[in-house]
C-alpha positions in Angstrom: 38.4 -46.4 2.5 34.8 -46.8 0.8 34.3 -45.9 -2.4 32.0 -43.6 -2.9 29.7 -43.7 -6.2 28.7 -40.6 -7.4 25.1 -40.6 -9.9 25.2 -37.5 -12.1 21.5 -35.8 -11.3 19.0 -33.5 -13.2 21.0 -30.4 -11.9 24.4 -31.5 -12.8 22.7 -32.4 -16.4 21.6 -28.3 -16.0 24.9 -27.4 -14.5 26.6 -29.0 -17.6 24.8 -27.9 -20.2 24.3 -24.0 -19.2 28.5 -24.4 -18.8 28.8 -25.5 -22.6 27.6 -21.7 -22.7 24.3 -22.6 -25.0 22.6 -20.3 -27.9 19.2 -19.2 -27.0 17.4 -21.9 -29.1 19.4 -24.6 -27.5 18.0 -23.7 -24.3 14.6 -23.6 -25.9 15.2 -27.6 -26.8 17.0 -28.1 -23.8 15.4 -32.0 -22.8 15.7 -33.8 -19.9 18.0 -37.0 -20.2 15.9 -40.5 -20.4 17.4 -41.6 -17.2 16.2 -38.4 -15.6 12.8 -38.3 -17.0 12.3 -42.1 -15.8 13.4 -41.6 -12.5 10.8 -38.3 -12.2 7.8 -40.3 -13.5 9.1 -43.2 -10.9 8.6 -40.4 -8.2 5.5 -38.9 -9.3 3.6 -42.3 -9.1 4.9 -42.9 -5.6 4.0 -39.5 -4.6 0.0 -39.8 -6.5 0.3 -43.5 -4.5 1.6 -41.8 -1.0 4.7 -44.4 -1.1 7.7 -41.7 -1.2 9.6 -41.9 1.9 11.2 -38.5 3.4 14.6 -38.8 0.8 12.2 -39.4 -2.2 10.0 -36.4 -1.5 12.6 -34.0 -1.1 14.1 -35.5 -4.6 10.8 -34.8 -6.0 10.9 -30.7 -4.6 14.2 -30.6 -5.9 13.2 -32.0 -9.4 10.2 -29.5 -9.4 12.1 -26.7 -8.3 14.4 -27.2 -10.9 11.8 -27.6 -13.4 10.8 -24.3 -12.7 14.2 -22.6 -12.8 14.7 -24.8 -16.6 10.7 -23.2 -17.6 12.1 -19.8 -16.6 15.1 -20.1 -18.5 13.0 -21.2 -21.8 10.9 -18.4 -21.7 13.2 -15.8 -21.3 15.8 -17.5 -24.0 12.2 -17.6 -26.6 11.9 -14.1 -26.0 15.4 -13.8 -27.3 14.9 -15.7 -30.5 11.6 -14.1 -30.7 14.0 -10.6 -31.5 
């Protein structure tokens, strides 16, 4: 059998955290992790250099999309501490 290695990603970090059942303002600070925000700047210079291959531009929709569901969550959790 081959073992497998399994690399934790932006949503599992996402998955985690909204399961520790956070307080509004904790979703307000909510950060990416360093190893996450290093890989997404990786990806956004090979996308502004047209060097992604097909696997890296679909990481790159998936980190935007998830960006947008995190900036969705922070608005409507601001609106909450805003009560």
């Amino acid at each position: 059998m081959v073992a497998v290695r399994w690399e934790r990603t932006p949503a599992d970090e996402v998955y985690e955290f909204l399961l520790s059942q956070p307080t509004p303002e904790q979703v307000v600070n909510l950060q990416a992790s360093e190893t996450a925000q290093e890989r997404l700047r990786y990806l956004l210079d090979g996308n502004r250099n047209n060097t992604l291959n097909d696997a890296e531009r679909a990481e790159l929709e998936a980190y935007l999309q998830l960006d947008n569901f995190v900036a969705q969550l922070k608005i409507r959790a601001r609106d909450r501490v805003g009560k």
